[in-house]
C-alpha positions as CSV (number, residue, x, y, z in Angstrom):
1,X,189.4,76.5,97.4
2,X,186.4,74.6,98.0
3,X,185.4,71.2,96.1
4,X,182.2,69.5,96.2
5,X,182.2,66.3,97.8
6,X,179.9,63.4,97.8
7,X,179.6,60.1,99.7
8,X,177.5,57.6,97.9
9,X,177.4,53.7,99.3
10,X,177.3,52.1,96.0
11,X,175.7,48.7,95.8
12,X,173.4,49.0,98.3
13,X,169.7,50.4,98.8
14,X,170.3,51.9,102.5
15,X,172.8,53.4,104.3
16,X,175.4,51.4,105.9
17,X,175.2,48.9,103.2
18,X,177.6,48.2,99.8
19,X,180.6,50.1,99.5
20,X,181.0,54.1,99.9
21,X,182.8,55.9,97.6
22,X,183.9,59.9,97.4
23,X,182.7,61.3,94.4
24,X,184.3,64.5,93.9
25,X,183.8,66.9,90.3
26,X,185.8,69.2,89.5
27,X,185.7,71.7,86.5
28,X,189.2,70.9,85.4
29,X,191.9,68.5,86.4
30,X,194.6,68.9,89.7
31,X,197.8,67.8,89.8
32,X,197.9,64.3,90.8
33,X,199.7,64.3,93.7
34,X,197.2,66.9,95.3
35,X,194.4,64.6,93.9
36,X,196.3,61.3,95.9
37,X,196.6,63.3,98.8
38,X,192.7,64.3,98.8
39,X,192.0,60.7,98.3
40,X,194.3,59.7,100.9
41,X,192.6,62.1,103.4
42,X,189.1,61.0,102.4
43,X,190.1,57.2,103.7
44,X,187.5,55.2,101.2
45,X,188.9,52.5,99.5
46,X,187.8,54.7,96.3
47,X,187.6,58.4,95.5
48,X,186.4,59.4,91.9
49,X,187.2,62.2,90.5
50,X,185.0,63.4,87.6
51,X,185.5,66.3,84.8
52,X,182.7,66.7,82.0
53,X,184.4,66.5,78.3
54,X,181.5,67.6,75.4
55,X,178.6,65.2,76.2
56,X,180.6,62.9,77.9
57,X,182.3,63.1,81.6
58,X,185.9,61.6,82.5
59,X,186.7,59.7,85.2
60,X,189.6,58.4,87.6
61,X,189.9,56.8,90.4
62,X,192.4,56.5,93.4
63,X,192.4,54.1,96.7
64,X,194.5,55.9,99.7
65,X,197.7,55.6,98.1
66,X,197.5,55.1,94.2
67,X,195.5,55.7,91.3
68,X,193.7,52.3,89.8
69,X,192.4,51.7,86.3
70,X,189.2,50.4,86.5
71,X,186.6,50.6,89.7
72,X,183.0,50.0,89.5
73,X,181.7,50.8,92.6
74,X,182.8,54.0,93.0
75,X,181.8,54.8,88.9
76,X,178.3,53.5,90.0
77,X,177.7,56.0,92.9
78,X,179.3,58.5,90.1
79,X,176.5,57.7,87.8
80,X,174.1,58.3,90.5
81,X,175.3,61.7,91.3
82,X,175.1,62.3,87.6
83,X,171.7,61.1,87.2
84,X,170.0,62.2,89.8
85,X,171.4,65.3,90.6
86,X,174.1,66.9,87.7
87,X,171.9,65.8,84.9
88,X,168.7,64.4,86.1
89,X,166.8,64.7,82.5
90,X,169.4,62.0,81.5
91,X,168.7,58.3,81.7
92,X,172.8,57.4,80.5
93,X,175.8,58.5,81.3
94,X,179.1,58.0,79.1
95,X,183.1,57.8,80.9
96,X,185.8,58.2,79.2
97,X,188.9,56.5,81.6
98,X,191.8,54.6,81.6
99,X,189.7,51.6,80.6
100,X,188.2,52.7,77.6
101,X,184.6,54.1,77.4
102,X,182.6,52.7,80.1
103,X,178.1,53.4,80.0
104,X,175.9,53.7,83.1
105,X,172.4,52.9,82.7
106,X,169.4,54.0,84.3
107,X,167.0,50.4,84.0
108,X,163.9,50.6,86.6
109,X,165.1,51.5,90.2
110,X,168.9,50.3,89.4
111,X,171.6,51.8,87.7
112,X,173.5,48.9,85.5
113,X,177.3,49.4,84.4
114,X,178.8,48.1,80.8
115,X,182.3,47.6,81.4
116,X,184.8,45.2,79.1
117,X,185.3,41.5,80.2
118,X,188.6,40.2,81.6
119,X,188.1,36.1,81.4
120,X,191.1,34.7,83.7
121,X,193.4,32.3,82.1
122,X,194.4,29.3,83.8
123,X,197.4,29.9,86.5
124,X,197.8,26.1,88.1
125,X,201.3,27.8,89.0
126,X,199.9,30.0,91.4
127,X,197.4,27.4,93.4
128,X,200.3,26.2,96.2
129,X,201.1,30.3,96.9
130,X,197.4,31.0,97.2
131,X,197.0,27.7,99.3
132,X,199.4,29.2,101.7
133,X,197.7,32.5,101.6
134,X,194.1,31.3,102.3
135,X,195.1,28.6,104.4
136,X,193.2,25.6,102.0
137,X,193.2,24.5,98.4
138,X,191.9,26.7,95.6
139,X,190.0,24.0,93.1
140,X,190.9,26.3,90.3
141,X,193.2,29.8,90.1
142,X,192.9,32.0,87.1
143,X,194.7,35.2,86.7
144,X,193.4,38.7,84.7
145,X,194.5,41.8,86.2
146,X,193.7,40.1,89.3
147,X,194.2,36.4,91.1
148,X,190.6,34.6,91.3
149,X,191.2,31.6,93.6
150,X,187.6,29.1,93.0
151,X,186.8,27.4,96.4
152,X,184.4,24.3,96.8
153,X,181.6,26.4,98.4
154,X,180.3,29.3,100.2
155,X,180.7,28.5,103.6
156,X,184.9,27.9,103.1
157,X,184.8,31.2,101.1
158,X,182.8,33.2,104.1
159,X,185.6,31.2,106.7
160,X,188.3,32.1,105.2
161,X,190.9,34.5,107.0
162,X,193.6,35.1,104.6
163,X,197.7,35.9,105.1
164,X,197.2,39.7,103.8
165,X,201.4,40.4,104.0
166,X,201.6,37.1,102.1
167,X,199.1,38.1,99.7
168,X,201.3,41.1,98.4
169,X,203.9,38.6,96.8
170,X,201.2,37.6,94.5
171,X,201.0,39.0,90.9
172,X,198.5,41.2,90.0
173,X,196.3,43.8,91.6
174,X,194.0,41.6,93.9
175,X,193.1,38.4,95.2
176,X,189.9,37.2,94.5
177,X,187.6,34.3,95.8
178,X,184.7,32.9,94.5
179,X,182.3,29.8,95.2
180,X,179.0,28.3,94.2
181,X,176.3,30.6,96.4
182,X,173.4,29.3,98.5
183,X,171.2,31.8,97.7
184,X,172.9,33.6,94.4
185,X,174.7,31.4,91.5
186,X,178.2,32.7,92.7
187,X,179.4,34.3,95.9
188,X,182.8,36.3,96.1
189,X,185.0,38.3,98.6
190,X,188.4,40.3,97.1
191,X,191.1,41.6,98.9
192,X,193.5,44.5,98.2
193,X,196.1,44.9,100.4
194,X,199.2,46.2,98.6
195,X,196.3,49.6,97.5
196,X,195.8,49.8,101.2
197,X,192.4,47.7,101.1
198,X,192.4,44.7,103.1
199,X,189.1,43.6,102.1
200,X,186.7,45.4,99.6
201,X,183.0,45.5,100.7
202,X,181.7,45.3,97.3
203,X,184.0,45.3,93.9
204,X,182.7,45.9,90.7
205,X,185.8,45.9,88.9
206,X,186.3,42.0,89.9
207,X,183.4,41.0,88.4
208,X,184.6,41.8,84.6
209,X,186.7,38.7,85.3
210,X,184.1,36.6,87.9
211,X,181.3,37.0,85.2
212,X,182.6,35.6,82.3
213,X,183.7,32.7,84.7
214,X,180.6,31.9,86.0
215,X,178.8,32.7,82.8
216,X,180.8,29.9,81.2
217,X,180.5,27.6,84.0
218,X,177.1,27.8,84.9
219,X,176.4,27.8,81.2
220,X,173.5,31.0,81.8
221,X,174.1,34.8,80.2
222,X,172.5,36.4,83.3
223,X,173.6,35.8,86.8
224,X,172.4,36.7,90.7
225,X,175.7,37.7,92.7
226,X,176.5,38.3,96.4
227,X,180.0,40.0,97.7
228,X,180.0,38.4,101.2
229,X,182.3,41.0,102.8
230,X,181.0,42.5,106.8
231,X,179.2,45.0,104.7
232,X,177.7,43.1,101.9
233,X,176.2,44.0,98.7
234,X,173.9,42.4,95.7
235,X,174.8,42.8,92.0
236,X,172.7,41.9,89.3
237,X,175.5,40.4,86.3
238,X,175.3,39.6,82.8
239,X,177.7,38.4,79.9
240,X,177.1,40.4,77.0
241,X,179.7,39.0,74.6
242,X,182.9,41.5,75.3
243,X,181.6,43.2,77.7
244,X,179.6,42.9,81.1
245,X,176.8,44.4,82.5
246,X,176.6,44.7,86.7
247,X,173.5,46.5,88.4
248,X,173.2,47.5,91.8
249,X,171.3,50.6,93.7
250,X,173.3,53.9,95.9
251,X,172.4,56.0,98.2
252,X,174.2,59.6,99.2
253,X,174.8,59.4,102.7
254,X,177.3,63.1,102.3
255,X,176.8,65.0,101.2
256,X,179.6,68.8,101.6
257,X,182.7,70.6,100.8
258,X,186.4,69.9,100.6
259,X,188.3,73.0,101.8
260,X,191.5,73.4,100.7
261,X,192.6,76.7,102.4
Protein backbone atom coordinates (compact mmCIF):
# COMPACT_ATOMS: atom_id res chain seq x y z
CA UNK A 1 0.00 0.00 0.00
CA UNK A 2 1.22 3.33 -0.72
CA UNK A 3 -0.02 6.66 1.21
CA UNK A 4 0.69 10.06 0.17
CA UNK A 5 2.83 11.91 2.45
CA UNK A 6 3.49 15.58 2.94
CA UNK A 7 5.92 17.52 5.03
CA UNK A 8 4.80 21.06 5.53
CA UNK A 9 6.85 23.51 8.13
CA UNK A 10 3.94 25.23 9.46
CA UNK A 11 4.45 28.69 10.84
CA UNK A 12 7.10 29.69 8.90
CA UNK A 13 7.76 31.38 5.29
CA UNK A 14 10.99 29.25 4.46
CA UNK A 15 12.28 26.03 4.96
CA UNK A 16 13.93 25.29 8.14
CA UNK A 17 11.68 27.59 9.96
CA UNK A 18 8.27 27.00 12.28
CA UNK A 19 7.35 23.60 12.95
CA UNK A 20 7.00 20.52 10.35
CA UNK A 21 4.27 18.48 10.37
CA UNK A 22 3.28 15.08 8.22
CA UNK A 23 0.25 15.53 6.54
CA UNK A 24 -0.96 12.33 5.33
CA UNK A 25 -4.78 11.77 3.43
CA UNK A 26 -6.14 8.91 3.22
CA UNK A 27 -9.51 7.89 1.45
CA UNK A 28 -10.81 6.07 4.56
CA UNK A 29 -9.72 5.65 8.10
CA UNK A 30 -6.86 2.79 9.47
CA UNK A 31 -6.83 1.14 12.43
CA UNK A 32 -5.36 3.21 15.00
CA UNK A 33 -2.60 1.39 16.08
CA UNK A 34 -1.26 1.16 12.46
CA UNK A 35 -1.96 5.03 12.20
CA UNK A 36 0.36 5.48 15.83
CA UNK A 37 2.89 3.40 14.42
CA UNK A 38 3.04 5.48 11.03
CA UNK A 39 3.26 8.51 13.12
CA UNK A 40 5.73 7.02 15.41
CA UNK A 41 7.94 6.15 12.34
CA UNK A 42 7.54 9.59 10.73
CA UNK A 43 9.30 11.21 14.12
CA UNK A 44 7.46 14.88 13.94
CA UNK A 45 6.11 15.98 16.91
CA UNK A 46 2.75 15.92 14.73
CA UNK A 47 1.37 13.72 11.91
CA UNK A 48 -2.22 14.65 10.64
CA UNK A 49 -4.19 12.40 9.19
CA UNK A 50 -6.96 13.77 6.98
CA UNK A 51 -10.27 11.93 5.39
CA UNK A 52 -12.84 14.23 3.35
CA UNK A 53 -16.58 13.85 4.84
CA UNK A 54 -19.34 15.79 2.19
CA UNK A 55 -17.85 19.36 1.90
CA UNK A 56 -16.03 19.08 4.80
CA UNK A 57 -12.59 17.03 5.63
CA UNK A 58 -11.80 15.26 9.22
CA UNK A 59 -8.89 15.48 10.95
CA UNK A 60 -6.57 13.80 13.74
CA UNK A 61 -3.68 14.10 14.95
CA UNK A 62 -0.91 11.97 16.72
CA UNK A 63 2.73 12.92 18.35
CA UNK A 64 5.17 9.70 18.29
CA UNK A 65 3.34 7.86 20.76
CA UNK A 66 -0.37 9.04 21.18
CA UNK A 67 -3.11 10.66 19.62
CA UNK A 68 -3.85 14.49 20.94
CA UNK A 69 -7.10 16.45 20.62
CA UNK A 70 -6.34 19.57 19.37
CA UNK A 71 -2.99 20.74 17.28
CA UNK A 72 -2.73 23.79 15.20
CA UNK A 73 0.38 23.55 13.57
CA UNK A 74 0.09 20.57 11.98
CA UNK A 75 -3.90 21.59 10.94
CA UNK A 76 -2.31 24.69 9.44
CA UNK A 77 0.14 22.91 7.08
CA UNK A 78 -3.19 20.67 6.45
CA UNK A 79 -4.98 23.70 5.27
CA UNK A 80 -2.18 24.47 3.01
CA UNK A 81 -2.07 21.17 1.41
CA UNK A 82 -5.81 21.59 1.02
CA UNK A 83 -5.63 24.99 -0.45
CA UNK A 84 -3.09 24.92 -2.51
CA UNK A 85 -2.96 21.73 -3.93
CA UNK A 86 -6.41 19.20 -3.02
CA UNK A 87 -8.73 22.05 -3.62
CA UNK A 88 -6.99 25.10 -4.86
CA UNK A 89 -10.38 26.94 -6.14
CA UNK A 90 -11.17 26.99 -2.38
CA UNK A 91 -10.35 29.97 -0.20
CA UNK A 92 -11.72 27.84 3.33
CA UNK A 93 -11.38 24.86 4.53
CA UNK A 94 -13.84 23.22 7.35
CA UNK A 95 -12.43 20.14 10.10
CA UNK A 96 -14.46 18.24 11.75
CA UNK A 97 -12.15 16.71 15.00
CA UNK A 98 -12.08 15.84 18.41
CA UNK A 99 -12.33 19.59 19.13
CA UNK A 100 -15.37 20.46 17.50
CA UNK A 101 -15.36 22.19 14.02
CA UNK A 102 -12.36 24.02 13.52
CA UNK A 103 -12.04 26.76 9.91
CA UNK A 104 -8.92 27.61 8.03
CA UNK A 105 -8.76 30.74 6.16
CA UNK A 106 -7.12 31.92 3.27
CA UNK A 107 -6.49 36.09 4.26
CA UNK A 108 -3.69 37.68 1.79
CA UNK A 109 -0.43 35.50 1.81
CA UNK A 110 -1.42 33.76 5.37
CA UNK A 111 -3.63 31.17 6.21
CA UNK A 112 -5.44 32.11 9.68
CA UNK A 113 -6.97 29.26 11.98
CA UNK A 114 -10.50 29.72 14.17
CA UNK A 115 -10.19 27.45 16.91
CA UNK A 116 -12.26 27.58 20.50
CA UNK A 117 -10.60 29.55 23.47
CA UNK A 118 -9.35 27.77 26.57
CA UNK A 119 -8.78 30.92 29.19
CA UNK A 120 -6.68 29.21 32.18
CA UNK A 121 -8.00 29.53 35.57
CA UNK A 122 -5.91 30.52 38.37
CA UNK A 123 -3.66 27.40 39.89
CA UNK A 124 -1.57 29.32 42.82
CA UNK A 125 -1.27 25.52 43.95
CA UNK A 126 0.84 24.65 41.23
CA UNK A 127 3.53 27.76 41.30
CA UNK A 128 6.17 25.95 43.97
CA UNK A 129 6.06 22.51 41.55
CA UNK A 130 6.60 24.61 38.46
CA UNK A 131 9.23 26.73 40.45
CA UNK A 132 11.07 23.56 40.96
CA UNK A 133 10.63 22.61 37.34
CA UNK A 134 11.84 25.87 35.68
CA UNK A 135 14.27 26.59 38.29
CA UNK A 136 12.64 30.35 39.27
CA UNK A 137 9.33 31.79 40.24
CA UNK A 138 6.27 31.77 37.93
CA UNK A 139 4.51 35.48 38.68
CA UNK A 140 1.26 33.76 37.75
CA UNK A 141 0.28 29.85 36.82
CA UNK A 142 -2.99 29.15 35.17
CA UNK A 143 -4.12 25.73 34.16
CA UNK A 144 -6.55 24.73 30.84
CA UNK A 145 -5.70 21.62 29.21
CA UNK A 146 -2.32 22.74 29.77
CA UNK A 147 0.00 24.47 32.71
CA UNK A 148 0.85 28.27 31.53
CA UNK A 149 3.55 29.38 33.97
CA UNK A 150 3.78 33.83 33.35
CA UNK A 151 7.53 34.81 33.83
CA UNK A 152 8.63 38.56 34.42
CA UNK A 153 10.17 38.84 30.93
CA UNK A 154 11.60 37.56 27.78
CA UNK A 155 15.00 37.14 28.50
CA UNK A 156 14.19 34.63 31.81
CA UNK A 157 11.65 32.87 29.50
CA UNK A 158 14.47 32.43 26.52
CA UNK A 159 17.10 31.22 29.71
CA UNK A 160 15.17 29.00 30.98
CA UNK A 161 16.27 25.17 30.99
CA UNK A 162 13.52 23.27 32.50
CA UNK A 163 13.48 19.66 34.70
CA UNK A 164 11.62 17.73 31.70
CA UNK A 165 11.35 14.24 34.00
CA UNK A 166 9.95 16.64 36.68
CA UNK A 167 7.65 18.23 34.37
CA UNK A 168 5.69 14.87 33.76
CA UNK A 169 4.25 14.99 37.44
CA UNK A 170 2.51 17.98 36.46
CA UNK A 171 -1.31 17.90 35.53
CA UNK A 172 -2.30 18.40 32.24
CA UNK A 173 -0.89 17.98 28.72
CA UNK A 174 1.96 20.61 28.64
CA UNK A 175 3.83 23.15 30.29
CA UNK A 176 3.71 26.45 28.96
CA UNK A 177 5.69 29.81 29.42
CA UNK A 178 4.91 33.03 28.48
CA UNK A 179 6.33 36.69 29.11
CA UNK A 180 5.99 40.22 27.95
CA UNK A 181 8.01 40.25 24.29
CA UNK A 182 10.56 42.83 23.21
CA UNK A 183 9.58 42.88 19.83
CA UNK A 184 5.90 41.09 19.95
CA UNK A 185 3.22 41.78 22.94
CA UNK A 186 3.87 38.18 24.35
CA UNK A 187 6.57 35.64 23.79
CA UNK A 188 6.13 31.84 24.70
CA UNK A 189 8.01 28.46 24.58
CA UNK A 190 5.89 24.92 25.51
CA UNK A 191 7.07 21.76 26.40
CA UNK A 192 5.68 18.29 25.93
CA UNK A 193 7.54 15.69 27.30
CA UNK A 194 5.20 12.96 28.57
CA UNK A 195 3.93 12.95 24.21
CA UNK A 196 7.51 12.52 23.58
CA UNK A 197 8.12 16.33 22.71
CA UNK A 198 10.58 18.00 24.76
CA UNK A 199 10.10 21.32 23.37
CA UNK A 200 7.65 22.29 20.49
CA UNK A 201 9.03 24.67 17.92
CA UNK A 202 5.83 26.37 17.31
CA UNK A 203 2.36 25.34 19.11
CA UNK A 204 -0.78 26.53 17.97
CA UNK A 205 -2.87 24.62 20.14
CA UNK A 206 -1.30 26.69 23.31
CA UNK A 207 -2.31 29.72 22.02
CA UNK A 208 -6.25 29.01 22.54
CA UNK A 209 -5.29 29.42 26.22
CA UNK A 210 -2.10 32.24 25.72
CA UNK A 211 -4.55 34.47 23.69
CA UNK A 212 -7.26 34.97 25.78
CA UNK A 213 -4.57 35.74 28.56
CA UNK A 214 -2.83 38.26 26.84
CA UNK A 215 -5.94 39.66 25.22
CA UNK A 216 -7.22 40.41 28.74
CA UNK A 217 -4.11 41.56 30.06
CA UNK A 218 -2.86 43.75 27.54
CA UNK A 219 -6.45 44.95 27.21
CA UNK A 220 -6.15 44.74 22.93
CA UNK A 221 -8.39 42.09 20.63
CA UNK A 222 -5.39 41.62 18.21
CA UNK A 223 -2.07 40.50 19.21
CA UNK A 224 1.74 40.06 17.51
CA UNK A 225 3.29 36.66 19.01
CA UNK A 226 6.66 34.98 18.90
CA UNK A 227 7.35 31.06 20.00
CA UNK A 228 11.01 31.50 21.02
CA UNK A 229 11.92 27.83 20.57
CA UNK A 230 15.70 26.98 18.34
CA UNK A 231 13.46 27.06 15.43
CA UNK A 232 11.17 29.90 15.91
CA UNK A 233 7.98 30.98 14.43
CA UNK A 234 5.56 34.24 14.19
CA UNK A 235 1.81 34.06 14.71
CA UNK A 236 -0.52 36.67 14.09
CA UNK A 237 -3.52 36.20 17.16
CA UNK A 238 -6.76 37.56 17.80
CA UNK A 239 -9.61 37.10 20.52
CA UNK A 240 -12.69 36.83 18.82
CA UNK A 241 -15.11 36.27 21.74
CA UNK A 242 -15.13 32.21 22.05
CA UNK A 243 -12.96 31.55 19.84
CA UNK A 244 -9.41 32.56 18.54
CA UNK A 245 -8.03 33.36 15.42
CA UNK A 246 -3.93 32.42 14.83
CA UNK A 247 -2.18 33.18 11.32
CA UNK A 248 1.01 32.08 10.21
CA UNK A 249 2.52 31.02 6.57
CA UNK A 250 3.95 26.99 5.42
CA UNK A 251 5.92 25.79 3.12
CA UNK A 252 6.09 21.90 1.68
CA UNK A 253 9.47 20.99 2.08
CA UNK A 254 8.28 16.79 1.12
CA UNK A 255 6.90 15.99 -0.52
CA UNK A 256 6.33 11.41 -1.34
CA UNK A 257 4.99 8.10 -0.48
CA UNK A 258 4.55 5.92 2.51
CA UNK A 259 4.97 2.32 1.50
CA UNK A 260 3.58 -0.06 3.53
CA UNK A 261 4.56 -3.38 1.77
Amino acid sequence: MRLPLYQIDAFASRPFEGNPAAVMPLEAWLPDALMQRIASENNLSETAFLVKEADQWRIRWFTTVAEVDLCGHATLASAWLILNELEPASSRVAFQSQSGPLFVDRVGEELVLDFPSRPGRPAPELADQVASILGLPPEEVRQSRDVMAVLSDEAALRAVVPDFEAMKGLPGMALLITAPGLGHDFVSRCFFPGDGIPEDPVTGSAHCTLIPYWAERLGKRRLRAFQASPRGGELACELVGERVRIGGRAVKVIEGWFLLD
